[in-house]
C-alpha positions as CSV (number, residue, x, y, z in Angstrom):
1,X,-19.9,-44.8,-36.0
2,X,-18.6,-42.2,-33.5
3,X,-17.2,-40.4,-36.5
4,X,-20.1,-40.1,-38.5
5,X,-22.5,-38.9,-35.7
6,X,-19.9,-36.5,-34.8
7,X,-20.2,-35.2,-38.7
8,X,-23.7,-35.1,-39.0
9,X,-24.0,-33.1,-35.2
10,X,-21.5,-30.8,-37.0
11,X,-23.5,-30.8,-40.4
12,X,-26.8,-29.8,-38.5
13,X,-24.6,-27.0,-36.5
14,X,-23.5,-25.4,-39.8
15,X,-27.3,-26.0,-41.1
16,X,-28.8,-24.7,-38.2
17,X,-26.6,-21.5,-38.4
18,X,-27.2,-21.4,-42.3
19,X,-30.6,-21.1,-41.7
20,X,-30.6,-18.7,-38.7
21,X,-28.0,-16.1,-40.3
22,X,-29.8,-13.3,-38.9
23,X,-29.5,-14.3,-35.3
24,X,-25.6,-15.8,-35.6
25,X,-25.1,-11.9,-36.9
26,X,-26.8,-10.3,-33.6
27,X,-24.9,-12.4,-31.3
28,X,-21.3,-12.2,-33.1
29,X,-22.0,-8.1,-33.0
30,X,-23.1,-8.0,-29.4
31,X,-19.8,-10.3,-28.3
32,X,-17.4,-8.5,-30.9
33,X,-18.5,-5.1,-29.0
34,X,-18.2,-6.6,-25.4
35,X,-15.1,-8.3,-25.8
36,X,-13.6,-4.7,-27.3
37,X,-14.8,-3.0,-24.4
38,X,-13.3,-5.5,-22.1
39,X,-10.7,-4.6,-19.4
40,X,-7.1,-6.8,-19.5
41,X,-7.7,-8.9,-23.1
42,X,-9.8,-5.8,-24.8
43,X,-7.0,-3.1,-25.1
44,X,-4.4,-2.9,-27.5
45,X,-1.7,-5.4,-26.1
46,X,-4.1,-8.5,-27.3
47,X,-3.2,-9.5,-30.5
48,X,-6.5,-9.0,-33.0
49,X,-6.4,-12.6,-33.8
50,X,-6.8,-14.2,-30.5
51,X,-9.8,-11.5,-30.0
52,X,-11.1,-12.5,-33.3
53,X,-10.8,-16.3,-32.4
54,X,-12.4,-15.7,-28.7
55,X,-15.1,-14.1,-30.5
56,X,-16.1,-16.4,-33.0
57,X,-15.8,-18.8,-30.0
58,X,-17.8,-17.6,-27.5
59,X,-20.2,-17.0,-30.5
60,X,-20.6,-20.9,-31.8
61,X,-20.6,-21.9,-27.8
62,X,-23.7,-19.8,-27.2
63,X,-25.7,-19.8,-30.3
64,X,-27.1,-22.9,-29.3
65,X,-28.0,-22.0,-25.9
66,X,-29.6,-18.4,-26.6
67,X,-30.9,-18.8,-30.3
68,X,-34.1,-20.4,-29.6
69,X,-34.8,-19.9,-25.9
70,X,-34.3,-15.7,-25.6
71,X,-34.7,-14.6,-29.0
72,X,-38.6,-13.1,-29.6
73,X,-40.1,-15.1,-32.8
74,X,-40.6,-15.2,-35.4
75,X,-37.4,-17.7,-35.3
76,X,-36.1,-18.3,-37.7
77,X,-36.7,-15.0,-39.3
78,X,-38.0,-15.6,-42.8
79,X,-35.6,-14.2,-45.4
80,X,-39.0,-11.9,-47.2
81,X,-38.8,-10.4,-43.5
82,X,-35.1,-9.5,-44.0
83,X,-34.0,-6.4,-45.1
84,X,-31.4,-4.2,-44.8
85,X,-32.8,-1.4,-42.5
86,X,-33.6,-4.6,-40.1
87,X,-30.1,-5.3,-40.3
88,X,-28.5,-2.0,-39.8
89,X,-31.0,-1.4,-36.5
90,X,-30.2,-5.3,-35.1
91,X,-26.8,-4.7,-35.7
92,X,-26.1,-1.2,-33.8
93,X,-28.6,-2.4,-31.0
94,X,-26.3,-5.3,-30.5
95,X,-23.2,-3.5,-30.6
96,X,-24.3,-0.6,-27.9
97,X,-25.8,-3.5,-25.5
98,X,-22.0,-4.8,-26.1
99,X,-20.1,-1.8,-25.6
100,X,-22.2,-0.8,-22.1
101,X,-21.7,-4.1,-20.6
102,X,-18.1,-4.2,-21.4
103,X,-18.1,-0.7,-20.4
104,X,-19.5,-1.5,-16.5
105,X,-17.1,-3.8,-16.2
106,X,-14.0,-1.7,-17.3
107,X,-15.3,1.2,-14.9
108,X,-13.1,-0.1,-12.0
109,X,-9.5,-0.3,-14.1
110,X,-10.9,3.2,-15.5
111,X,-11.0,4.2,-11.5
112,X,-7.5,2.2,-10.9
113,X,-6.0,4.6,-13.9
114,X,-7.0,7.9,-12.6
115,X,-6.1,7.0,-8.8
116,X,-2.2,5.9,-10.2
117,X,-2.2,9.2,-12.2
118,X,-3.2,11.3,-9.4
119,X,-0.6,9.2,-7.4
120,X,2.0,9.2,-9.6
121,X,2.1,13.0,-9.6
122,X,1.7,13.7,-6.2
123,X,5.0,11.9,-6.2
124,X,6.7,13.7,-8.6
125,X,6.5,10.7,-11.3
126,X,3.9,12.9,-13.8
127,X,7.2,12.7,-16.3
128,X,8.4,9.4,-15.7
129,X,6.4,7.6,-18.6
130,X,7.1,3.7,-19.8
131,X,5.2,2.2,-22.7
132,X,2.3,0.8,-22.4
133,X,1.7,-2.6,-23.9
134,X,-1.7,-2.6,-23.0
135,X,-2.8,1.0,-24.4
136,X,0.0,1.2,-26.6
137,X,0.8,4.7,-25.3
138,X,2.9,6.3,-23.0
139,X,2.0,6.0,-19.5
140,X,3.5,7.1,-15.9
141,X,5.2,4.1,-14.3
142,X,2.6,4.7,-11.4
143,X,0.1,3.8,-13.7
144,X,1.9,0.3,-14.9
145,X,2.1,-1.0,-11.5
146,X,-1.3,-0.3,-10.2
147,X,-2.9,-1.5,-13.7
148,X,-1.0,-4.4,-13.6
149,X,-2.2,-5.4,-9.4
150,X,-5.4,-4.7,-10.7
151,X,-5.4,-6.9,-13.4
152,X,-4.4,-9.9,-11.3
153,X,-6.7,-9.4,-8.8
154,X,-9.1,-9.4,-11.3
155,X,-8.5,-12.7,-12.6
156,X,-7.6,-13.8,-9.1
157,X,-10.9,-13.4,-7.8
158,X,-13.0,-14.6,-11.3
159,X,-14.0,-11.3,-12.1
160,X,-13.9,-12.1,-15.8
161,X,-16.5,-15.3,-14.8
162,X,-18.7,-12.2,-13.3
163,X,-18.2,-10.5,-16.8
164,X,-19.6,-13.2,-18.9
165,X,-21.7,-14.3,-16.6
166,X,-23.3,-11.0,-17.3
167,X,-23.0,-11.6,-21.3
168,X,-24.6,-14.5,-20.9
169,X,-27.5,-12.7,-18.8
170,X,-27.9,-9.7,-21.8
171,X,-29.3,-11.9,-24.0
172,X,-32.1,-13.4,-21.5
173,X,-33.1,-9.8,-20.1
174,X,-32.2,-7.9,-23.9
175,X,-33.2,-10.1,-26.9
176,X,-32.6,-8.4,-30.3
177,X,-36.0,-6.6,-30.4
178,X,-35.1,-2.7,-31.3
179,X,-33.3,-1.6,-28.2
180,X,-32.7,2.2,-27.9
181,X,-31.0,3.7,-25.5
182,X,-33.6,5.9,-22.8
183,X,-33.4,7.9,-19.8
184,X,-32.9,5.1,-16.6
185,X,-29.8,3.6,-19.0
186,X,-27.8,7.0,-19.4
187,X,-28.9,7.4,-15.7
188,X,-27.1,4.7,-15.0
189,X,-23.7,5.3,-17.3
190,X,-23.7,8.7,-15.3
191,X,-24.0,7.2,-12.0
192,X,-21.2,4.8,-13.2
193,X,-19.0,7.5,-14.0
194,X,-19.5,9.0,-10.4
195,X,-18.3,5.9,-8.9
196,X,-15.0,6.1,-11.0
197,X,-14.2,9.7,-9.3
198,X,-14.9,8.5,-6.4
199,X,-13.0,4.8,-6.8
200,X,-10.0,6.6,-7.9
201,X,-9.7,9.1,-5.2
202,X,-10.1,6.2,-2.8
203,X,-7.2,4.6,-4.4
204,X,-4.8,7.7,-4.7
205,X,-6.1,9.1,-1.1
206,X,-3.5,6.8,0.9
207,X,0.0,8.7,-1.1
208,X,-2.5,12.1,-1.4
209,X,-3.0,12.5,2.3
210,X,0.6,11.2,3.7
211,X,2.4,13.4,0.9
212,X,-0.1,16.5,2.0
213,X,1.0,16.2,5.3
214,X,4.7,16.2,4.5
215,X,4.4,19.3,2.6
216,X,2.7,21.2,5.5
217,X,5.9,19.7,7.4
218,X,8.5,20.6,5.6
219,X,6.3,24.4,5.3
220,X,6.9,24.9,9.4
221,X,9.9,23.3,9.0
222,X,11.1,26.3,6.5
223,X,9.4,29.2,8.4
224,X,10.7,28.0,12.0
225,X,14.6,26.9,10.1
226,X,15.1,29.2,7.5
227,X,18.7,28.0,6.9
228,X,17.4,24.4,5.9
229,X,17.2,24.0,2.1
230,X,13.7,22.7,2.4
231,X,13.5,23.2,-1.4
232,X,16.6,20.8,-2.0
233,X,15.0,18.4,0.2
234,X,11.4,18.3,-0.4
235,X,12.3,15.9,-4.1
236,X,14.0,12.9,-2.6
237,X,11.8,13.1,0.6
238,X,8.9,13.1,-1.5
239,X,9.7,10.0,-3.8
240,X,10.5,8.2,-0.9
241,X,7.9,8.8,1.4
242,X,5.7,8.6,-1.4
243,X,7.0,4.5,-2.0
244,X,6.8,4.0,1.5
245,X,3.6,5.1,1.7
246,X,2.3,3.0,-1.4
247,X,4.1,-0.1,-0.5
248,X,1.9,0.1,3.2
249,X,-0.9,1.0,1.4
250,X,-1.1,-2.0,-0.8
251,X,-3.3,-4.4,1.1
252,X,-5.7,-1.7,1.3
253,X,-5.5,-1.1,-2.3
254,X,-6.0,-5.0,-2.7
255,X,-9.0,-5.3,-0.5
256,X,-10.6,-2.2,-2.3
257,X,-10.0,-4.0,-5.6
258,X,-11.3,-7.1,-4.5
259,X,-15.0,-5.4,-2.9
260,X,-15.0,-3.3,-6.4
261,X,-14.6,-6.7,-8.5
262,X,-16.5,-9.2,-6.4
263,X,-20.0,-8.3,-5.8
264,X,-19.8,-4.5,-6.5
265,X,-18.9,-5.3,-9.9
266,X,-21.4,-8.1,-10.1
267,X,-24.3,-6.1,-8.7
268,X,-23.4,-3.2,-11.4
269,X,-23.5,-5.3,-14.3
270,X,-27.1,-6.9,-13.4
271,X,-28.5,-3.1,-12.6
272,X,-27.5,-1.5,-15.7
273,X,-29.1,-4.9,-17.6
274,X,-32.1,-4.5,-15.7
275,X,-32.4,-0.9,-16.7
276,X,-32.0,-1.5,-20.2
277,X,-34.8,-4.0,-19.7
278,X,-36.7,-1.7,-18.6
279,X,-36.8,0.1,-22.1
């Protein structure tokens, strides 16, 4: 008995997709687009299948949750209505609500990137690349380590709960009713983009500022000793201040990462979707 209700649940699932084919296509573009944009599983080291199959999953698990409850009637929409100019619009709406959600939440690893770059070549790293699973590119080895803390922070703290959490939110705030993107949304893109500057320079300031101050040093150092080889020197001294410096600077770095993808990240996700509810 078990069995067959567990068919027949199933059987009404498939049906009650069937039926609603318009609205299963909205929601599989708008995740498809976020879970590209994602940080960690969205780049190029996650094999397309398993983002196909978390797709299609996180589709079926809330269809039935969102289908009838956020999208505007008429539901379902009656084929006559359908056309393919309805379909084109639903479909692009759906993938730029995707693509600026996942995009607020990959700012920060965007910010952790250009800090480690900046970094890396204050150290003298700028031609030390590794491959890069993850970009599938060649990227300073700066870059690897700081992308990599970043990343487990991130799923230490449930930053990718905060994420979906925020998916899930889209669809109450944004239902699939002609969204276009206006004024107060690229507003908030650009402000977004500020903060990356500014996150990254916070991360890279540490190595920036101790390194700055070893160049003036070894500067006096050459004017008041001429016979010193400062220029012989100035390499391995600045490598290894340079690690020194980072290895200190590391619970900084981790608390930053932490405020940036606890609430910060959390409070930037729900103002960019109230924004684009404002449209």
């Amino acid at each position: 008995m078990d069995t067959i209700n567990g068919m027949q649940t199933v059987a009404d699932f498939v049906r009650t997709v069937w039926e609603n084919e318009l609205t299963f296509l909205f929601i599989l573009a708008r995740i498809a687009a976020f879970v590209a944009a994602l940080p960690v599983i969205g780049g190029g080291g996650t094999p397309p299948y398993v983002k196909a199959l978390l797709i299609v999953a996180m589709t079926f698990v809330l269809f039935p949750i969102i289908s009838e409850k956020y999208f505007l009637p008429p539901f379902p929409t009656p084929p006559r209505v359908i056309n393919l100019g309805m379909i084109v619009q639903g479909v692009l709406a759906e993938v730029t609500i995707g693509l600026i959600i996942g995009f607020g939440a990959r700012i920060i690893f965007a910010a952790v990137e250009l800090g480690a770059e900046v970094a890396g070549m204050q150290i003298g790293f700028g031609l030390s690349n590794a491959f890069d699973p993850i970009s599938n590119s060649q990227v300073s080895l700066m870059r690897q380590v700081y992308v990599a803390f970043a990343a487990l922070v991130f799923l230490a703290i449930h930053g990718d709960h905060a994420v979906i959490k925020a998916m899930m939110y889209s669809f109450q705030f944004i239902p699939t009713n002609g969204f276009t993107i206006k004024g107060p949304v690229i507003e908030q893109i650009i402000r977004m983009g500020s903060e990356l500057f500014i996150v990254g320079m916070k991360i890279a300031a540490p190595i920036t500022v101790a390194l700055l101050l070893t160049q003036i040093g070894m500067g006096v150092i050459s004017r008041v000793v001429p016979q010193i080889q400062v220029f012989m020197i100035s390499f391995p001294l600045t490598i290894g201040i340079g690690l020194i410096v980072f290895g200190l600077s590391m619970s900084l770095y981790v608390a930053l990462l932490k405020e940036q993808m606890g609430g910060v990240l959390e409070q930037r996700l729900m103002d960019i979707l109230l924004r684009m509810k404002s449209t």
